[in-house]
N, C-alpha and C positions, 0 to 999 in steps of 0.2 A: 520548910520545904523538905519532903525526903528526899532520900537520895537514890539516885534508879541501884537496880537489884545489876551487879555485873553479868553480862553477859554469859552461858554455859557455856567453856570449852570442851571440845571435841576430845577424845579417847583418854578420859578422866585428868586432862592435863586441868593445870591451876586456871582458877576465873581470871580474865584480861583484868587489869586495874588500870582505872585511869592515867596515874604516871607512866607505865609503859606504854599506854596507847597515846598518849600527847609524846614522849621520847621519839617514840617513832614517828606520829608524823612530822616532827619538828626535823629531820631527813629531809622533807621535800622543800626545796629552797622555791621560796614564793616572791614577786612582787610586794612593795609598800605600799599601803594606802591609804587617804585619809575621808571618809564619807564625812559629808555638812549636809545641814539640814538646817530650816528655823524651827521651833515652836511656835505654838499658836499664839503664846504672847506675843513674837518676832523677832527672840533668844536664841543666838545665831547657835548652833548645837554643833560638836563634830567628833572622830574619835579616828584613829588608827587600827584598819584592819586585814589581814594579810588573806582574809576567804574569799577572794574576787576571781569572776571567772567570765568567759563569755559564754553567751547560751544559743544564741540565734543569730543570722546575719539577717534574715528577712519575717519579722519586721525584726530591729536590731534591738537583739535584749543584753543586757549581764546579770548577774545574781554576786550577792555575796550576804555573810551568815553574822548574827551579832546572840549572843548571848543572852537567855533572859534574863538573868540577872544584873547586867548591863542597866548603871543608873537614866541612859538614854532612850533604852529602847522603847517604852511606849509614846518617847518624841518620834522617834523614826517609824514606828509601826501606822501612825496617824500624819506621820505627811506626806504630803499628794507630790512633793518632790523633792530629791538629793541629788546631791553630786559626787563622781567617785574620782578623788585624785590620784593619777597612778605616781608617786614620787623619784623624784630626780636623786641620784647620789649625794647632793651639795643641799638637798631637806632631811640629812637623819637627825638635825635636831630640831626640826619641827617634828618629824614619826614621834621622837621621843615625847615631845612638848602632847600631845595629843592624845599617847599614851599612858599620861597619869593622872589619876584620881588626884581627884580633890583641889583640882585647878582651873584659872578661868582659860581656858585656853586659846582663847580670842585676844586676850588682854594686847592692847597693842600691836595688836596683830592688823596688818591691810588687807582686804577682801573688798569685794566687788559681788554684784547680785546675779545671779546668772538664771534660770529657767523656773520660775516658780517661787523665786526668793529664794533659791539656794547660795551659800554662799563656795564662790568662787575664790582659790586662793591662789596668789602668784607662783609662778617656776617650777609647775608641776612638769612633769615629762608628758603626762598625756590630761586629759579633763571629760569626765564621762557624765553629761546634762540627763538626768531620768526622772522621766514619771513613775512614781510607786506602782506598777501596776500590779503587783500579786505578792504575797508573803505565803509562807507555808510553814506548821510548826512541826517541827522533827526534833524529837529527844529534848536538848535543854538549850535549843537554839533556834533562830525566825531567820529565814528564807526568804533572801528580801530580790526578786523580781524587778528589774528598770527596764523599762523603755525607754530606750537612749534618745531627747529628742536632738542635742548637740553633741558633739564631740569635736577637740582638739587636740593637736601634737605636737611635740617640737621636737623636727627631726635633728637626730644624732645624739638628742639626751643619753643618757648614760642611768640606768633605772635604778632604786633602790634596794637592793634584796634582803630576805631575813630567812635564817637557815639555822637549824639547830639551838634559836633563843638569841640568835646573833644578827644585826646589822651587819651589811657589806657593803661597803661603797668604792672596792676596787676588785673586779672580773679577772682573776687569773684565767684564763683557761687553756694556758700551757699550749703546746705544738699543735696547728690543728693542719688535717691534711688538704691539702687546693681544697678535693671534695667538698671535707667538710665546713670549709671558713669562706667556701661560695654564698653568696647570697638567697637569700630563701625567694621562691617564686612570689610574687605582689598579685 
């Protein structure tokens, strides 16, 4: 595979390089997640991904992005359903467990079947049931489109975040004003 040509910057400044542009977005502190899927054999499949977004409230979509080089991807590209687990604080060593190559990562592991044979996995903070409805290929990653047929939550979970290459599973967020530490409109 080659590798794409970098980007031209503007007023003869140096080309973007990959490390500076992953430095930076590693800045935006995201959600944990872990998409499952089976295989067409019935090989429960799953991985840790932090590119989850909502797309639409009506009909209710989300999106999130995997890698093609990603030894999963042509499981998840051919199945007709996955699930997006949004992870709780007290799962970063599942995030981790899900995040590494060359393990089974089920091993042991309890799950339950949820919308399409997706596997469902305990103590997430929230659980997102989709139909695969659309994939899109941009640059060196799949654009993976769900229609959410369920979803669940538990409220007051406490979410996992990852920022700068780091897991966080305690929220400082220092002094905030009445205004701002009001609850957001429902």
């Amino acid at each position: 595979m080659t590798r794409p040509a970098p980007c031209p910057a503007p007023d003869g400044q140096p080309p973007l390089s990959p490390r500076q542009f992953r430095d930076a977005l590693g800045m935006f502190a995201t959600g944990v997640t872990i998409v499952t899927t089976r295989g067409a054999d019935g090989v429960p499949v799953g991985l840790t991904a932090s590119s989850f977004n909502s797309v639409s409230l009506a009909p209710p979509l989300v999106l999130w992005s995997l890698a093609h080089k990603t030894s999963s991807h042509d499981v998840f590209f051919a199945s007709g359903h996955y699930a997006i687990h949004v992870l709780a604080v007290e799962q970063r060593a599942l995030a981790e467990r899900f995040a590494t190559r060359g393990v089974d990562r089920f091993a042991g592991l309890p799950w339950s079947e949820g919308a399409g044979g997706a596997p469902l996995l305990p103590g997430a903070a929230a659980v997102f049931e989709c139909v695969n409805r659309s994939q899109y290929t941009e640059g060196d990653h799949t654009i993976f489109v769900g229609q959410v047929e369920r979803c669940s939550h538990r409220a007051g979970a406490s979410p996992l975040l990852y920022h700068g290459g780091m897991f966080y599973t305690e929220h400082p967020l220092g002094s905030l004003s009445a205004r701002a530490a009001r609850p957001l409109h429902k």
